[in-house]
C-alpha positions in Angstrom: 84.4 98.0 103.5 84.8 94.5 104.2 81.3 93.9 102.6 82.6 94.5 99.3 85.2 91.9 100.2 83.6 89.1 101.8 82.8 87.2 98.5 86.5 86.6 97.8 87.5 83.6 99.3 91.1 83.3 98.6 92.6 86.1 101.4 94.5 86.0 103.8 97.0 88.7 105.7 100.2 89.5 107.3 101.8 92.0 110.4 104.9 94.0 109.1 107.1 95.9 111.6 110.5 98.0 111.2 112.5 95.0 111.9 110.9 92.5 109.5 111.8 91.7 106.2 108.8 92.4 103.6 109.8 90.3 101.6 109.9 87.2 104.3 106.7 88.0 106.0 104.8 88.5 102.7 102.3 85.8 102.4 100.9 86.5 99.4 100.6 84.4 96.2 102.9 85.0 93.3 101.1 85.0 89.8 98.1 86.1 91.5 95.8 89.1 90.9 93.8 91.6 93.0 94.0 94.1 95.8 95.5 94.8 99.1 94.6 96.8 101.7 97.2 98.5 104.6 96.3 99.4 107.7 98.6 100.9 110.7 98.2 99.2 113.9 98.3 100.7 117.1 97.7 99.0 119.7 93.9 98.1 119.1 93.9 100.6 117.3 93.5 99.9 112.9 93.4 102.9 110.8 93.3 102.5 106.9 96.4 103.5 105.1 96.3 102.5 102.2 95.0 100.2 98.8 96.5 99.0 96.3 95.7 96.3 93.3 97.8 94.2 90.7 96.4 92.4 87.7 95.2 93.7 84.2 92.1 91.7 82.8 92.2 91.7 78.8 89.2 92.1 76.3 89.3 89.0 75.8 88.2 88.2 79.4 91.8 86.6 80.3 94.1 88.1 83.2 97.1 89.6 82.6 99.4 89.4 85.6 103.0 90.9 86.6 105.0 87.3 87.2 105.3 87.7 90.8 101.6 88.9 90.7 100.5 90.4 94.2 103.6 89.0 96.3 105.7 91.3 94.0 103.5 94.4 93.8 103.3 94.5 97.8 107.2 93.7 98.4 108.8 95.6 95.2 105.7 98.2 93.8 107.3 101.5 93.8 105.9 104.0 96.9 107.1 107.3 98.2 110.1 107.0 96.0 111.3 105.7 93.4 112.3 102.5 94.9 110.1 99.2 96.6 108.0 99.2 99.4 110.6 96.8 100.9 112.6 99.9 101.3 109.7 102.4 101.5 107.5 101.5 104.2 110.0 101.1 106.5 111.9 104.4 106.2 107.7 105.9 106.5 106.6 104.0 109.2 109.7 105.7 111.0 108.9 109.1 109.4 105.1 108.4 110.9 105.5 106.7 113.7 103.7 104.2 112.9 104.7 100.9 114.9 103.2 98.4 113.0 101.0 97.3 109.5 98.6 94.8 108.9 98.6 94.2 105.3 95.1 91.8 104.2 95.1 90.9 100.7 92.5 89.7 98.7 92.3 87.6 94.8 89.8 88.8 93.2 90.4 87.5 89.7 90.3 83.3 89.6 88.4 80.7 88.7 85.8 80.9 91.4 86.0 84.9 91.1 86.2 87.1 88.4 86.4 90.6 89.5 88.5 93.3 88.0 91.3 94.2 90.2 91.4 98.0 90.0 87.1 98.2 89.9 87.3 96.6 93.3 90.2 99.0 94.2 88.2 101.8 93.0 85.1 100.4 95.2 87.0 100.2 98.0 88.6 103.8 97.3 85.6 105.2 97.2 83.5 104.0 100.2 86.3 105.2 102.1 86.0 108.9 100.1 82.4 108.3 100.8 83.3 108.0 104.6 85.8 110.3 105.4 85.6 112.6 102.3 89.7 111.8 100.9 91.7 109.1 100.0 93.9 106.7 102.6 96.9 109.0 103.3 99.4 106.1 101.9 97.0 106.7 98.5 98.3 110.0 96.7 95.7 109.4 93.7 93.1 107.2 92.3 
């Protein structure tokens, strides 16, 4: 997977446990569009979870993006209920077990990269179908 990633510079990534706060461990930009990709951690252990993307791009070639572009999609994007991940991943991690996430998050649409955000989503979707023949458990569709 992280092939299809390499060519996007601007990345970077962040742990999230029970007792952090999303929202202050979140290191991603706001205003900013492309993916993210969840992994639990155990121990050495790094199984994928889970992707998700932000940003719309327009016919005319321009992005459209949420205000608090992938910052707000990770911390308040609705999962598992009908309420944010800030809420959400906590209360499943429990459910899981799952001690801790690694959250890497990727722009893919800026002006040294121009990639849609849900095509590389999809890409990365689907060489992980290809793999394992389903989706990231933490993925209920694509």
């Amino acid at each position: 997977m992280s092939k299809d990633l390499e060519k996007f510079k601007v990345s970077n990534s962040f742990t999230f446990t029970i007792e952090d706060s999303l929202e202050q461990v979140c290191n991603a930009p706001e205003g900013s569009a492309g993916i993210f990709v969840v992994y639990a951690v155990e121990g050495e252990e790094k199984e994928l979870i889970m992707v998700g993307s932000t940003g719309t791009v327009q016919n005319d070639g321009t992005l459209k993006s949420k205000n608090g572009g992938l910052y707000d999609k990770i911390v308040n994007g609705h999962q598992f209920a009908k309420t944010g991940r800030k809420y959400s991943w906590p209360a499943q991690m429990k459910l899981e077990n799952i001690s801790a996430l690694e959250v890497v998050w990727y722009e893919t649409f800026n002006a040294d990269v121009q990639a849609i955000p849900t095509a590389v989503e999809g890409q990365v979707l689907q060489n992980f179908l290809d793999g394992s023949g389903k989706l990231p458990r933490w993925n209920v569709a694509f």
